[in-house]
N, C-alpha and C positions, 0 to 999 in steps of 0.2 A: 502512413497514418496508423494502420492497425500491421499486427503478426500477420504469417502467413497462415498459418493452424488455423486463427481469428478469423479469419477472408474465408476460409474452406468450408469453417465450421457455419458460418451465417450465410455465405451464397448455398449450402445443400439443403440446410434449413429451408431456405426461402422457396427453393427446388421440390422439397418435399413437401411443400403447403401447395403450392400451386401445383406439380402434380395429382397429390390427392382430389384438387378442386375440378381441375378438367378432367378427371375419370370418373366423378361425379357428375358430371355436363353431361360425356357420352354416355353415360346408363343410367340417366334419371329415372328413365319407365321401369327398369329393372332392380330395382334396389335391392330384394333379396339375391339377384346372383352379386350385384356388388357388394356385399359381405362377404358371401359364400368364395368368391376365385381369390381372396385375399387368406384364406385359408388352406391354399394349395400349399403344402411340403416343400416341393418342387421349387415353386417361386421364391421362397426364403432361401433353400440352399443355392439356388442360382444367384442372387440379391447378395445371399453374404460374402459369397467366394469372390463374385465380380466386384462388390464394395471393398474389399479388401485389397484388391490387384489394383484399383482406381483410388483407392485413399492412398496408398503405396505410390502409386506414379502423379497422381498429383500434388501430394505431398513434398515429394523430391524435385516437382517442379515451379511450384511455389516457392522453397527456400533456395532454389536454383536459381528463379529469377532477381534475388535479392544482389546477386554476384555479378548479370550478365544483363543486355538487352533482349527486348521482345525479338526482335528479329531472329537472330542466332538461335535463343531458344525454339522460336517454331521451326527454323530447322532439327537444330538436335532432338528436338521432341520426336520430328518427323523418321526419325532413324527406325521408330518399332515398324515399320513397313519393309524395312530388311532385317529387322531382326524374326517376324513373325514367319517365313518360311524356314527359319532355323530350329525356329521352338517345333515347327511338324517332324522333326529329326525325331524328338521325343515320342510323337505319335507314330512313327513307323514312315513318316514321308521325306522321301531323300531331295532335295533341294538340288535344283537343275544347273546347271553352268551359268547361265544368264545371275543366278542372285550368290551365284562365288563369283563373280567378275562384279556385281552391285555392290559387294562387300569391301571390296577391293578398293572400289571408286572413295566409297564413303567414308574410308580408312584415309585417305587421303587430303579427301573434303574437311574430317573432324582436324586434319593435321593443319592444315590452310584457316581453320576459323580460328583454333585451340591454341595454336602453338606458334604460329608465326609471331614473328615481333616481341616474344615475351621468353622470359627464362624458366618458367615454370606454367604447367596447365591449370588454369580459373577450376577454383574449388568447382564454382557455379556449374562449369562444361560439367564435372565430371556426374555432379549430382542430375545432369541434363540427359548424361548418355543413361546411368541407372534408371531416369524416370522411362526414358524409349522403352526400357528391357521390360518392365511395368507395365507401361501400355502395352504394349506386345502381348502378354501375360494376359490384359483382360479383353483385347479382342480376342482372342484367341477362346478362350472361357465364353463372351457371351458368343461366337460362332456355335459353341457347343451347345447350350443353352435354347436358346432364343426359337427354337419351335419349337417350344416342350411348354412355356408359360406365357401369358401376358404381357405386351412390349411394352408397355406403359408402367403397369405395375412392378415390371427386373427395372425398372430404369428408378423409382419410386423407392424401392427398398435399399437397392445400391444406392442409395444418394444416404438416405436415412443410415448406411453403415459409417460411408464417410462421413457423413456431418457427427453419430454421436463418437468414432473413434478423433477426428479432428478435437471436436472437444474438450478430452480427454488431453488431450495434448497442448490444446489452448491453456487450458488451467495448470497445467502443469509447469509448462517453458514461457506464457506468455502473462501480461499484464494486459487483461481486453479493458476496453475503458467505453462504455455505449454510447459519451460523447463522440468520440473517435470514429464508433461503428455508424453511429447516424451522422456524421459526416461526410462519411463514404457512399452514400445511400445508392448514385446512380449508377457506379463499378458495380456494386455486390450485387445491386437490383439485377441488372445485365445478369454480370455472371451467372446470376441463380434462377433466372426465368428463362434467360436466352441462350444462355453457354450450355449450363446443367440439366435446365429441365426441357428444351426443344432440341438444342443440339446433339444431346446424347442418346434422346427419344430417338432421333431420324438416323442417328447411327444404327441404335438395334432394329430399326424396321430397315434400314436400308441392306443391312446383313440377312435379314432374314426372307429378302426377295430376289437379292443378287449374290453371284459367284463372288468370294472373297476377293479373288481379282481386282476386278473394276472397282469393288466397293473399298477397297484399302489405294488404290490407286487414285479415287475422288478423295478420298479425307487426308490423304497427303497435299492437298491442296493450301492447307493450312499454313501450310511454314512459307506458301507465295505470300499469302495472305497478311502473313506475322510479317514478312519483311516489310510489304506494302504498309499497312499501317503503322509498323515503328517508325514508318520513313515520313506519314503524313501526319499522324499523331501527335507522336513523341518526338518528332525532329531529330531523332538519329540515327547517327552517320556509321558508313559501313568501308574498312580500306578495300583498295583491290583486292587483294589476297584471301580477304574473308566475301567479296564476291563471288571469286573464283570456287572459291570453297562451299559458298554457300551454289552452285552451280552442278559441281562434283556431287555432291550432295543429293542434290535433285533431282540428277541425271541416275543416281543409284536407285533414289525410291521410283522411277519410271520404269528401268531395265529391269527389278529385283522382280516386278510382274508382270511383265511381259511372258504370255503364255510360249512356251518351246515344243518341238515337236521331239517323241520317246528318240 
């Protein structure tokens, strides 16, 4: 019904309303510091860096999804969980045996869902595998971040980058049409209170109480999740091969964190 740009731009909106409104719930008594921490430096440059790495990967996986099913994508999306011990190469951190042997698998995995049965690879995969590299990018960032500001308000500002650069983009590549959007109401609703503004909420507190480890190992859970529901959902169907694939796969994002000994 609606663009993807259009979906992005009105689920973060929606995101940044009802964040704003529950950070006003928890500091009613306090009202002058809730002006005041909205002022912090810190929170904005955290806010725009990480809205940028997440308008970027979700961007790419929104028009990603236009090519491919839900399932596949929560796989391929799930790939920045072996991609993120590679970006620490950049930081000075050498990535262990266990996630060059994950790499390996997942290379294989992307061959089994991507590549079998067709003569050429789905524009879709590839915009799926640039979105992983994406997300990688902005865990990575809010790891960096996320006990320096407020978990509420990085999550509040990064939505507010994506939604006004989405925008931006809506108006430019797309025709939004608000019969269209208020059509859509109970997707975008979801997306924007429950996907954007809880779900990513519990990302950064979840990052910010646990070892990257476990906590990229739990939110790899997703692409079970995406398969389960495109299967109860959407009714669709997955061959062998891109089982198998979507398996290799999984078995990568398990092994690629799996703690090793020096």
């Amino acid at each position: 019904h609606i663009g993807p740009f259009t979906f992005l731009a009105v689920r973060n909106f929606i995101a940044v309303f009802f964040l704003m409104l529950v950070i006003a719930v928890f500091e009613i008594r306090s009202l002058k510091d809730y002006w005041q921490k909205w002022k912090d430096k810190k929170l904005w440059i955290a806010g725009l860096l990480c809205g940028i790495a997440l308008f970027v990967a979700a961007g790419l996986q929104q028009v990603g999804m236009v090519y491919t099913d839900a399932g596949k994508a929560g796989f391929l999306t799930a790939m920045y969980i072996v991609l993120v011990p590679f970006i620490g190469l950049f930081l000075g951190k050498r990535p262990t045996y266990m996630a060059v042997i994950s790499v390996v698998l997942a290379v294989v995995g992307l061959y089994l869902l991507s590549c079998v049965g067709v003569s050429q690879i789905n524009i879709g995969d590839l915009l799926l595998i640039a979105c992983a590299l994406a997300f990688a990018v902005q865990i990575t960032l809010i790891d960096r971040w996320v006990s320096k500001v407020d978990i509420l308000r990085l999550n509040c500002v990064q939505s507010l980058v994506v939604a006004a650069l989405s925008a931006i983009c809506m108006l430019l590549f797309e025709q939004p049409n608000i019969t269209d959007i208020v059509s859509c109401w109970l997707p975008i609703g979801y997306a924007g209170i429950l996907s954007t503004g809880v779900a990513y909420s519990l990302q950064i507190l979840g990052q910010k109480h646990l070892d990257t480890t476990p906590a990229s190992l739990l939110m790899s859970l997703e692409s079970v999740f995406a398969v389960i529901s495109g299967w109860l959902v959407l009714n669709e169907r997955m061959t062998p091969a891109e089982y198998t694939g979507c398996a290799l796969v999984f078995a990568a994002v398990i092994l690629s964190q799996i703690p090793t000994k020096k």
